[in-house]
C-alpha positions as CSV (number, residue, x, y, z in Angstrom):
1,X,-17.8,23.6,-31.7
2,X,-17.0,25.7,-28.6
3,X,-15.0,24.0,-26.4
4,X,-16.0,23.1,-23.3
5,X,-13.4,24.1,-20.8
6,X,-14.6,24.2,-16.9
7,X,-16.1,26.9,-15.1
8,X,-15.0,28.4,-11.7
9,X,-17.9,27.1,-10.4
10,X,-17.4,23.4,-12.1
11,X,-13.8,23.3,-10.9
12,X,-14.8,24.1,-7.2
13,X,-16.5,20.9,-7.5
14,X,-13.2,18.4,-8.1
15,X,-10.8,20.4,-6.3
16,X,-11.3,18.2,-3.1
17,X,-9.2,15.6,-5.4
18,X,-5.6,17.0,-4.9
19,X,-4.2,16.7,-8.7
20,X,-6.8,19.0,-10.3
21,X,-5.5,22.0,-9.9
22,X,-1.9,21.0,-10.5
23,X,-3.3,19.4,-14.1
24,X,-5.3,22.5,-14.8
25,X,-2.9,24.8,-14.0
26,X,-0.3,23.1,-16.2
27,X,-2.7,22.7,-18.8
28,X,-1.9,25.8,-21.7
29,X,-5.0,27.2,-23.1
30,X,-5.9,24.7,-25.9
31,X,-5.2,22.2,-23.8
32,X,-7.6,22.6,-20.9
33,X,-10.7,20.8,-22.5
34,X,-8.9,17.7,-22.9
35,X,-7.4,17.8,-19.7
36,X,-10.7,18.5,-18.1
37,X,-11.8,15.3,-19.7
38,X,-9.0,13.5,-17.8
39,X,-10.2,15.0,-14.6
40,X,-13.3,14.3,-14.6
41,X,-12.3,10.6,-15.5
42,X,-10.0,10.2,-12.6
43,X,-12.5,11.2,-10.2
44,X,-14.5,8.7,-10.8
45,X,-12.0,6.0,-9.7
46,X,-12.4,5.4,-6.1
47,X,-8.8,3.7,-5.9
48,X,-5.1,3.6,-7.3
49,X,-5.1,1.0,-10.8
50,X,-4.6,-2.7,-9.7
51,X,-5.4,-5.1,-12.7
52,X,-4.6,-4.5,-15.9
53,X,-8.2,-3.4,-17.0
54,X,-8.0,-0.7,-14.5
55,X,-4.6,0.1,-16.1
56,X,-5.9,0.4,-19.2
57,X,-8.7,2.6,-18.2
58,X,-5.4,5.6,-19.1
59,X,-5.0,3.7,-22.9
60,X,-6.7,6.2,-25.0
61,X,-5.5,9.4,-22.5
62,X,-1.5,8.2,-22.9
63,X,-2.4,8.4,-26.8
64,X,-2.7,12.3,-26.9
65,X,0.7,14.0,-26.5
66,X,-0.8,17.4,-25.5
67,X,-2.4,15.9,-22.2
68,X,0.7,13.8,-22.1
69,X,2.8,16.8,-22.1
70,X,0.5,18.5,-18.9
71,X,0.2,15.3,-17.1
72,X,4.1,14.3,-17.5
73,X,5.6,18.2,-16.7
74,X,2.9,17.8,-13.3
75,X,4.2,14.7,-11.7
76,X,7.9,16.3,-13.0
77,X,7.0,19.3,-10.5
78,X,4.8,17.6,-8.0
79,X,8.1,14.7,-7.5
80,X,7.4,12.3,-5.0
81,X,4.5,14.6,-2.6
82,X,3.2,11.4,-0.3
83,X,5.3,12.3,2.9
84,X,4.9,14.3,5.9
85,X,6.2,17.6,4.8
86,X,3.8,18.7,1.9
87,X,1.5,15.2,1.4
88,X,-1.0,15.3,-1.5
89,X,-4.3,13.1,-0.1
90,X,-5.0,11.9,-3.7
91,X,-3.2,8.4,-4.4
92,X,-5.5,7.6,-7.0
93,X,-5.4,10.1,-9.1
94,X,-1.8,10.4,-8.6
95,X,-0.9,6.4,-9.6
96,X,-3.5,7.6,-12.2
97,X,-1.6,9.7,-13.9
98,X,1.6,7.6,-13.4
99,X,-0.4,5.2,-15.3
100,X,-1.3,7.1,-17.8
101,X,2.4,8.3,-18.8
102,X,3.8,4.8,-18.2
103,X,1.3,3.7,-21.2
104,X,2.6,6.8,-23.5
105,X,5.8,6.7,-26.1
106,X,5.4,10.8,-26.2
107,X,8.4,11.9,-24.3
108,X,9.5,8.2,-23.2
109,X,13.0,9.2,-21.7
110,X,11.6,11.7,-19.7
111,X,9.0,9.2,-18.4
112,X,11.5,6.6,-17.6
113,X,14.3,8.9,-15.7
114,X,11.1,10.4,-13.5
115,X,9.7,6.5,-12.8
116,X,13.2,5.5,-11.6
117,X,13.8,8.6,-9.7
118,X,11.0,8.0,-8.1
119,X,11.5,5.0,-6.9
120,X,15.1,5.7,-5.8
121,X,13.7,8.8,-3.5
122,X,10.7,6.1,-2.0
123,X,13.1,3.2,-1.2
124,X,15.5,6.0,0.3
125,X,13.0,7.3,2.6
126,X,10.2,4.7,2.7
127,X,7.7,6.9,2.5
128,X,4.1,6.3,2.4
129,X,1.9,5.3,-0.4
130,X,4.8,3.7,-2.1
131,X,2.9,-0.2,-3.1
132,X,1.2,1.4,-6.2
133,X,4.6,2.8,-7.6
134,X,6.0,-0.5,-7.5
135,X,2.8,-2.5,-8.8
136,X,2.6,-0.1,-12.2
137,X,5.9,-1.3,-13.0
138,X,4.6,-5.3,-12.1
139,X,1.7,-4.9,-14.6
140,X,2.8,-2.8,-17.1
141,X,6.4,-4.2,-17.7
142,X,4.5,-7.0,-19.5
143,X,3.3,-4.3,-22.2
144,X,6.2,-1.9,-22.7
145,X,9.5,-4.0,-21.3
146,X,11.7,-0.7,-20.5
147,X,9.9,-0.7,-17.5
148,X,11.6,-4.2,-16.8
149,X,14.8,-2.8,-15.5
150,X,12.8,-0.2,-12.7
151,X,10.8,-3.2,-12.0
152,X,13.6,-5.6,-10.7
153,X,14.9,-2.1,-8.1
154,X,11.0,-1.7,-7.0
155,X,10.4,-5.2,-6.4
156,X,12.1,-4.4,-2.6
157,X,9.0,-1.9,-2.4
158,X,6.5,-4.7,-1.8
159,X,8.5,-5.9,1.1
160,X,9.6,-2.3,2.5
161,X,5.9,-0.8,2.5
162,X,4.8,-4.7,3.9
163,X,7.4,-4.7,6.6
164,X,6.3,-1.0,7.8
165,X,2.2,-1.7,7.3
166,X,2.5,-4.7,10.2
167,X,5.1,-2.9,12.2
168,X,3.3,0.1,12.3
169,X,-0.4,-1.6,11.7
170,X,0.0,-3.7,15.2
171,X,1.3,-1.6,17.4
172,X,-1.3,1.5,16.4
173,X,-4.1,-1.2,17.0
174,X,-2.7,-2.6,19.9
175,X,-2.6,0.4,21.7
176,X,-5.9,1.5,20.9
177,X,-6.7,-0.8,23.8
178,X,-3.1,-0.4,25.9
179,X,-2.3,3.0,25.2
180,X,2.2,3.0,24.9
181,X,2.3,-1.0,25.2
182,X,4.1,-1.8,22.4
183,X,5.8,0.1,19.4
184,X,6.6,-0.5,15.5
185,X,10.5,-1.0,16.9
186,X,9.7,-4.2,19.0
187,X,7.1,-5.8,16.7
188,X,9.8,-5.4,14.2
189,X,12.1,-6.9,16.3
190,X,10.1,-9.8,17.7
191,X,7.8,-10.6,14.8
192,X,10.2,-9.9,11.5
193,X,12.5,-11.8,9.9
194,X,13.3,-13.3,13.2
195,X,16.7,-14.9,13.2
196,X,16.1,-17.5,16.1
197,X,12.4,-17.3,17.0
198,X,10.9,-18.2,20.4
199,X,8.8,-22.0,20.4
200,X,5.6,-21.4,19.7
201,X,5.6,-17.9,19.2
202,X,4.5,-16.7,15.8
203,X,7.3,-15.5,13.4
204,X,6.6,-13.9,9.9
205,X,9.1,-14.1,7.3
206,X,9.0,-11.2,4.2
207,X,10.7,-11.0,0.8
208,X,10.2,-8.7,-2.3
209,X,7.1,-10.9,-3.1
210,X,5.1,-12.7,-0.7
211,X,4.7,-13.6,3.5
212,X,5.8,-16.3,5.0
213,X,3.6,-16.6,8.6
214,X,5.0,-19.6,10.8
215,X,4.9,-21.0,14.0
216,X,7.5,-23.3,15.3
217,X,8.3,-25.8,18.3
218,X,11.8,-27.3,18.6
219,X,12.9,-26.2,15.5
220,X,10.2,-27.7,13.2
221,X,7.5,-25.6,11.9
222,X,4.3,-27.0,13.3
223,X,2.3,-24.3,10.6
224,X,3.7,-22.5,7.9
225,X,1.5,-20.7,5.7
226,X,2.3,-18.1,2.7
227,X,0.1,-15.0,1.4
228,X,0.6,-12.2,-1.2
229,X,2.2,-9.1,0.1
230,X,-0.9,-7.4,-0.2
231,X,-2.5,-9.5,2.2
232,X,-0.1,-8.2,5.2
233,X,-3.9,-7.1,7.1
234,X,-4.2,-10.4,7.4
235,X,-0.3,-11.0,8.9
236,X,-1.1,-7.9,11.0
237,X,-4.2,-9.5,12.6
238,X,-1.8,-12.8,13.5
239,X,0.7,-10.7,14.9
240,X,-2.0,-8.7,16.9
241,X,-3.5,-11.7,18.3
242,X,-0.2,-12.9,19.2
243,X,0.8,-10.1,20.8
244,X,-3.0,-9.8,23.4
245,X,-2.0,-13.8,23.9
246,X,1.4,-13.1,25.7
247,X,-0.4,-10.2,27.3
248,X,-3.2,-11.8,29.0
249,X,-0.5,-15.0,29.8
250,X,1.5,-12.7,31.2
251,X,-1.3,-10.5,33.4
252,X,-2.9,-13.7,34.2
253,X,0.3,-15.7,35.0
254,X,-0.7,-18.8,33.1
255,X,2.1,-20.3,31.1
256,X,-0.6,-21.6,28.3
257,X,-1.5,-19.3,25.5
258,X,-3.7,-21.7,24.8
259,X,-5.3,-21.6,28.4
260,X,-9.1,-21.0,28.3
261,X,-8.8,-17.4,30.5
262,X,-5.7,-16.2,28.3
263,X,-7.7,-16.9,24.9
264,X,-11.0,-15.4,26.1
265,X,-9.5,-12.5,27.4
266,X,-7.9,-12.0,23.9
267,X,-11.0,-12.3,21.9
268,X,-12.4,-9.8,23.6
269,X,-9.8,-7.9,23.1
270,X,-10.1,-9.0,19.1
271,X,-14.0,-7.8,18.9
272,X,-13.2,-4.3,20.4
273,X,-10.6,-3.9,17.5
274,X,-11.9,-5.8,14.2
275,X,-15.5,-6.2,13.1
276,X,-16.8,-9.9,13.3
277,X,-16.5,-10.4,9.4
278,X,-12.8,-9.2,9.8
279,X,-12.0,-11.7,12.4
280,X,-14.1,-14.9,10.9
281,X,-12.1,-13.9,7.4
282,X,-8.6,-13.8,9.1
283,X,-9.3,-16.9,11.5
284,X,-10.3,-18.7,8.3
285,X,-7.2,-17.9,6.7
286,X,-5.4,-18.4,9.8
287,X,-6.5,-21.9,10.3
288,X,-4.2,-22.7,13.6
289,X,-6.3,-20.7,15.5
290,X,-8.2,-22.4,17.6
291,X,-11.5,-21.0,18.7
Protein backbone atom coordinates (compact mmCIF):
# COMPACT_ATOMS: atom_id res chain seq x y z
CA UNK A 1 0.00 0.00 0.00
CA UNK A 2 1.39 3.51 -0.83
CA UNK A 3 1.75 5.45 1.96
CA UNK A 4 -0.02 8.22 2.60
CA UNK A 5 2.27 11.01 3.57
CA UNK A 6 0.71 14.74 3.43
CA UNK A 7 0.76 17.05 0.65
CA UNK A 8 1.94 20.66 0.57
CA UNK A 9 -1.37 21.55 0.15
CA UNK A 10 -2.74 19.20 3.15
CA UNK A 11 0.01 20.48 5.44
CA UNK A 12 -0.94 24.27 4.78
CA UNK A 13 -4.05 23.20 6.31
CA UNK A 14 -2.64 22.24 10.14
CA UNK A 15 0.19 24.58 10.19
CA UNK A 16 -1.93 27.25 12.15
CA UNK A 17 -1.29 24.55 15.11
CA UNK A 18 2.42 25.43 16.10
CA UNK A 19 3.90 21.74 16.57
CA UNK A 20 3.26 20.54 13.00
CA UNK A 21 5.96 21.58 11.33
CA UNK A 22 8.45 20.98 14.16
CA UNK A 23 7.05 17.05 14.09
CA UNK A 24 7.14 16.90 10.35
CA UNK A 25 10.30 18.23 9.95
CA UNK A 26 11.84 15.87 12.52
CA UNK A 27 10.06 13.18 11.10
CA UNK A 28 12.77 11.00 8.68
CA UNK A 29 11.19 9.72 5.56
CA UNK A 30 9.49 6.51 6.65
CA UNK A 31 8.41 8.02 9.42
CA UNK A 32 6.21 10.83 8.16
CA UNK A 33 2.94 8.79 7.65
CA UNK A 34 2.77 7.85 11.12
CA UNK A 35 3.61 11.09 12.31
CA UNK A 36 0.97 12.68 10.07
CA UNK A 37 -1.45 10.41 11.85
CA UNK A 38 -0.32 12.00 15.14
CA UNK A 39 -1.05 15.41 13.76
CA UNK A 40 -4.01 15.07 12.53
CA UNK A 41 -5.05 13.51 15.95
CA UNK A 42 -3.79 16.38 18.05
CA UNK A 43 -5.68 18.80 16.08
CA UNK A 44 -8.61 17.61 16.96
CA UNK A 45 -8.22 18.29 20.66
CA UNK A 46 -9.39 21.67 21.46
CA UNK A 47 -7.38 21.66 24.89
CA UNK A 48 -4.22 20.46 26.89
CA UNK A 49 -5.11 16.51 28.52
CA UNK A 50 -6.88 16.85 31.87
CA UNK A 51 -8.41 13.36 33.04
CA UNK A 52 -6.94 10.44 32.52
CA UNK A 53 -9.09 9.35 29.44
CA UNK A 54 -7.83 12.43 27.73
CA UNK A 55 -4.32 11.19 28.76
CA UNK A 56 -4.78 8.11 27.30
CA UNK A 57 -6.03 9.37 24.12
CA UNK A 58 -1.58 9.25 23.37
CA UNK A 59 -1.70 5.24 24.62
CA UNK A 60 -1.38 3.63 21.34
CA UNK A 61 0.97 6.71 19.79
CA UNK A 62 3.65 6.31 22.96
CA UNK A 63 3.66 2.42 21.74
CA UNK A 64 5.54 3.09 18.40
CA UNK A 65 9.19 4.03 18.97
CA UNK A 66 9.70 5.62 15.54
CA UNK A 67 7.00 8.50 16.36
CA UNK A 68 8.37 8.29 19.81
CA UNK A 69 11.79 9.02 18.51
CA UNK A 70 10.34 12.39 16.33
CA UNK A 71 8.10 13.48 19.01
CA UNK A 72 10.79 13.09 21.99
CA UNK A 73 14.02 14.69 19.76
CA UNK A 74 11.04 17.80 19.04
CA UNK A 75 10.22 18.85 22.51
CA UNK A 76 14.29 18.04 23.11
CA UNK A 77 14.87 21.05 20.56
CA UNK A 78 11.74 23.04 21.09
CA UNK A 79 12.76 23.12 25.33
CA UNK A 80 10.48 24.97 27.24
CA UNK A 81 9.03 27.73 24.01
CA UNK A 82 5.91 29.23 26.23
CA UNK A 83 7.61 32.63 27.19
CA UNK A 84 7.94 35.99 25.73
CA UNK A 85 11.00 35.63 23.61
CA UNK A 86 9.97 32.87 20.98
CA UNK A 87 6.25 31.56 22.46
CA UNK A 88 4.71 28.71 20.56
CA UNK A 89 0.60 29.46 20.69
CA UNK A 90 -0.11 25.61 20.71
CA UNK A 91 -0.45 24.32 24.43
CA UNK A 92 -2.40 21.53 23.41
CA UNK A 93 -0.60 20.01 21.20
CA UNK A 94 2.45 20.66 23.01
CA UNK A 95 1.18 18.99 26.66
CA UNK A 96 0.08 16.50 23.86
CA UNK A 97 3.08 15.40 22.97
CA UNK A 98 4.47 15.54 26.58
CA UNK A 99 1.76 13.12 27.05
CA UNK A 100 2.50 11.10 24.70
CA UNK A 101 6.31 10.51 25.73
CA UNK A 102 5.48 10.48 29.40
CA UNK A 103 3.22 7.16 28.42
CA UNK A 104 6.34 5.57 26.36
CA UNK A 105 9.28 3.13 27.90
CA UNK A 106 11.22 3.88 24.35
CA UNK A 107 14.01 6.12 25.38
CA UNK A 108 12.69 6.50 29.17
CA UNK A 109 15.98 8.33 30.54
CA UNK A 110 15.87 10.66 28.01
CA UNK A 111 12.12 11.30 28.74
CA UNK A 112 12.68 11.69 32.46
CA UNK A 113 15.90 14.12 32.39
CA UNK A 114 13.86 16.47 29.65
CA UNK A 115 10.42 16.33 32.14
CA UNK A 116 12.58 17.43 35.07
CA UNK A 117 14.47 20.00 33.23
CA UNK A 118 11.63 21.32 32.32
CA UNK A 119 10.16 21.91 35.19
CA UNK A 120 13.37 23.25 36.80
CA UNK A 121 13.51 26.04 33.86
CA UNK A 122 9.33 26.87 34.56
CA UNK A 123 9.68 27.15 38.36
CA UNK A 124 12.92 29.30 37.72
CA UNK A 125 11.19 31.71 35.57
CA UNK A 126 7.51 31.10 36.08
CA UNK A 127 6.70 31.26 32.88
CA UNK A 128 3.35 30.89 31.30
CA UNK A 129 1.43 27.86 30.48
CA UNK A 130 3.27 26.05 33.15
CA UNK A 131 -0.29 24.11 35.09
CA UNK A 132 -0.34 21.37 32.41
CA UNK A 133 3.38 20.42 32.97
CA UNK A 134 2.73 19.87 36.52
CA UNK A 135 -0.77 18.07 36.09
CA UNK A 136 0.88 15.27 33.58
CA UNK A 137 3.04 14.39 36.35
CA UNK A 138 -0.35 14.37 38.88
CA UNK A 139 -2.13 11.87 36.56
CA UNK A 140 0.25 9.93 35.12
CA UNK A 141 2.58 9.22 38.22
CA UNK A 142 -0.20 6.78 39.18
CA UNK A 143 0.67 4.62 35.98
CA UNK A 144 4.44 4.81 35.54
CA UNK A 145 5.78 5.91 39.31
CA UNK A 146 9.30 7.38 38.00
CA UNK A 147 7.31 10.23 37.45
CA UNK A 148 6.67 10.31 41.34
CA UNK A 149 9.93 12.00 42.20
CA UNK A 150 9.24 15.23 39.32
CA UNK A 151 5.87 15.13 40.78
CA UNK A 152 6.65 16.04 44.49
CA UNK A 153 9.21 19.45 42.76
CA UNK A 154 6.09 20.40 40.36
CA UNK A 155 3.56 20.19 42.92
CA UNK A 156 4.87 24.23 43.82
CA UNK A 157 3.66 24.80 40.02
CA UNK A 158 0.01 24.63 40.96
CA UNK A 159 0.53 27.31 43.52
CA UNK A 160 3.25 29.47 41.37
CA UNK A 161 0.92 29.67 38.09
CA UNK A 162 -2.24 30.13 40.82
CA UNK A 163 -0.60 32.87 42.68
CA UNK A 164 0.35 34.75 39.23
CA UNK A 165 -3.31 34.01 37.38
CA UNK A 166 -5.12 36.18 40.44
CA UNK A 167 -2.26 38.63 40.67
CA UNK A 168 -2.18 39.25 37.25
CA UNK A 169 -6.06 38.15 36.42
CA UNK A 170 -7.46 41.25 38.88
CA UNK A 171 -5.49 43.87 38.19
CA UNK A 172 -5.77 43.40 34.12
CA UNK A 173 -9.62 43.30 34.80
CA UNK A 174 -9.74 45.91 37.10
CA UNK A 175 -8.26 48.29 34.98
CA UNK A 176 -10.27 47.54 32.16
CA UNK A 177 -12.64 49.88 33.91
CA UNK A 178 -9.78 52.25 35.94
CA UNK A 179 -7.12 52.23 33.57
CA UNK A 180 -3.39 52.15 36.10
CA UNK A 181 -5.58 51.65 39.39
CA UNK A 182 -4.11 48.83 40.69
CA UNK A 183 -1.14 46.31 39.68
CA UNK A 184 -0.28 42.45 40.06
CA UNK A 185 2.48 43.86 42.94
CA UNK A 186 -0.25 45.27 45.29
CA UNK A 187 -2.90 42.62 44.84
CA UNK A 188 -0.15 40.33 45.65
CA UNK A 189 0.65 42.21 48.48
CA UNK A 190 -2.84 42.83 49.90
CA UNK A 191 -4.74 39.78 48.84
CA UNK A 192 -1.88 36.83 49.17
CA UNK A 193 -0.76 34.98 51.85
CA UNK A 194 -1.45 37.93 53.91
CA UNK A 195 0.52 37.76 57.17
CA UNK A 196 -1.86 40.06 59.39
CA UNK A 197 -4.94 40.82 57.16
CA UNK A 198 -7.17 43.84 57.54
CA UNK A 199 -11.02 42.99 59.46
CA UNK A 200 -13.16 42.30 57.06
CA UNK A 201 -11.19 42.48 54.07
CA UNK A 202 -10.89 39.35 52.08
CA UNK A 203 -7.59 37.43 52.30
CA UNK A 204 -6.75 34.29 50.20
CA UNK A 205 -4.43 31.75 51.39
CA UNK A 206 -2.44 29.35 48.54
CA UNK A 207 -0.42 26.14 48.84
CA UNK A 208 0.93 23.50 46.26
CA UNK A 209 -2.73 22.17 46.20
CA UNK A 210 -5.79 24.08 46.84
CA UNK A 211 -7.16 27.94 47.88
CA UNK A 212 -8.00 28.92 50.93
CA UNK A 213 -10.50 32.32 50.44
CA UNK A 214 -11.37 33.94 53.99
CA UNK A 215 -12.70 36.77 55.55
CA UNK A 216 -11.98 37.72 59.09
CA UNK A 217 -13.14 40.13 61.99
CA UNK A 218 -11.16 40.27 65.18
CA UNK A 219 -9.17 37.50 64.47
CA UNK A 220 -11.91 34.81 63.85
CA UNK A 221 -12.71 33.92 60.45
CA UNK A 222 -16.34 34.82 59.91
CA UNK A 223 -16.09 32.66 56.21
CA UNK A 224 -13.55 30.41 55.23
CA UNK A 225 -14.05 28.53 52.16
CA UNK A 226 -11.56 26.14 50.10
CA UNK A 227 -11.40 25.46 46.15
CA UNK A 228 -9.11 23.45 43.74
CA UNK A 229 -6.28 25.41 42.37
CA UNK A 230 -7.89 25.33 39.19
CA UNK A 231 -10.71 27.20 40.34
CA UNK A 232 -8.46 30.56 41.03
CA UNK A 233 -11.25 32.39 38.29
CA UNK A 234 -13.30 32.01 40.81
CA UNK A 235 -10.72 33.57 43.74
CA UNK A 236 -9.96 36.19 41.06
CA UNK A 237 -13.60 37.35 40.83
CA UNK A 238 -13.62 37.58 44.99
CA UNK A 239 -10.63 39.57 44.93
CA UNK A 240 -11.98 41.77 42.02
CA UNK A 241 -15.16 42.51 43.82
CA UNK A 242 -13.22 43.26 46.82
CA UNK A 243 -11.05 45.42 45.32
CA UNK A 244 -14.46 47.84 43.28
CA UNK A 245 -15.90 47.58 47.22
CA UNK A 246 -13.04 49.64 48.81
CA UNK A 247 -13.10 51.73 45.69
CA UNK A 248 -16.61 52.94 45.60
CA UNK A 249 -16.21 53.14 49.79
CA UNK A 250 -13.54 55.15 49.29
CA UNK A 251 -14.98 57.58 46.24
CA UNK A 252 -18.09 57.69 48.03
CA UNK A 253 -16.70 58.15 51.58
CA UNK A 254 -18.98 55.60 53.26
CA UNK A 255 -17.16 53.55 55.83
CA UNK A 256 -19.65 50.39 54.90
CA UNK A 257 -18.76 48.11 52.15
CA UNK A 258 -21.79 46.75 52.72
CA UNK A 259 -23.58 50.30 52.22
CA UNK A 260 -26.34 50.16 49.59
CA UNK A 261 -24.45 53.06 47.19
CA UNK A 262 -20.93 51.24 47.61
CA UNK A 263 -22.42 47.70 46.55
CA UNK A 264 -24.50 49.05 43.69
CA UNK A 265 -21.93 50.95 42.35
CA UNK A 266 -19.74 47.73 42.38
CA UNK A 267 -22.17 45.51 40.59
CA UNK A 268 -22.22 47.65 38.00
CA UNK A 269 -18.93 47.68 37.82
CA UNK A 270 -19.19 43.50 38.03
CA UNK A 271 -21.76 43.37 34.79
CA UNK A 272 -19.36 45.61 32.61
CA UNK A 273 -16.54 43.00 33.34
CA UNK A 274 -18.21 39.28 33.73
CA UNK A 275 -21.20 37.98 31.87
CA UNK A 276 -24.34 37.37 34.14
CA UNK A 277 -23.72 33.44 34.13
CA UNK A 278 -20.12 34.27 35.37
CA UNK A 279 -21.23 36.28 38.17
CA UNK A 280 -24.51 34.10 39.31
CA UNK A 281 -21.83 30.98 39.20
CA UNK A 282 -19.09 32.82 41.33
CA UNK A 283 -21.72 34.54 43.76
CA UNK A 284 -23.07 30.98 44.22
CA UNK A 285 -19.84 29.67 45.14
CA UNK A 286 -19.06 32.75 47.03
CA UNK A 287 -21.99 32.44 49.29
CA UNK A 288 -21.07 35.62 51.69
CA UNK A 289 -21.95 37.76 49.11
CA UNK A 290 -24.78 39.41 49.71
CA UNK A 291 -26.84 40.61 46.89
Amino acid sequence: MKKKNPSDEELKKYTHKKMTLPLMEHAPEETKEQVWKLVKKISTFSYSPCTPAEYKRMAAFAENDAVVDVVLDTLKDLGYPFKPTDFIPDITGYYYCIALVSQSMHRRDETIKLLDELVDYVIANHSPCILPLARNMDVLSKDYPDLTNILEKAKIIFKIDAIDGVKKGVAIQINKLYPDYTSAEKIEAEYLNVEIPQDGKIFVEVNEREFVVRIREKGKNIYSKKFKHQLYRTIEYAVVRDVLLRKHAEELQIDDVADARVAEAMKADLRKLFNEIAITVNNKDLKYIQD
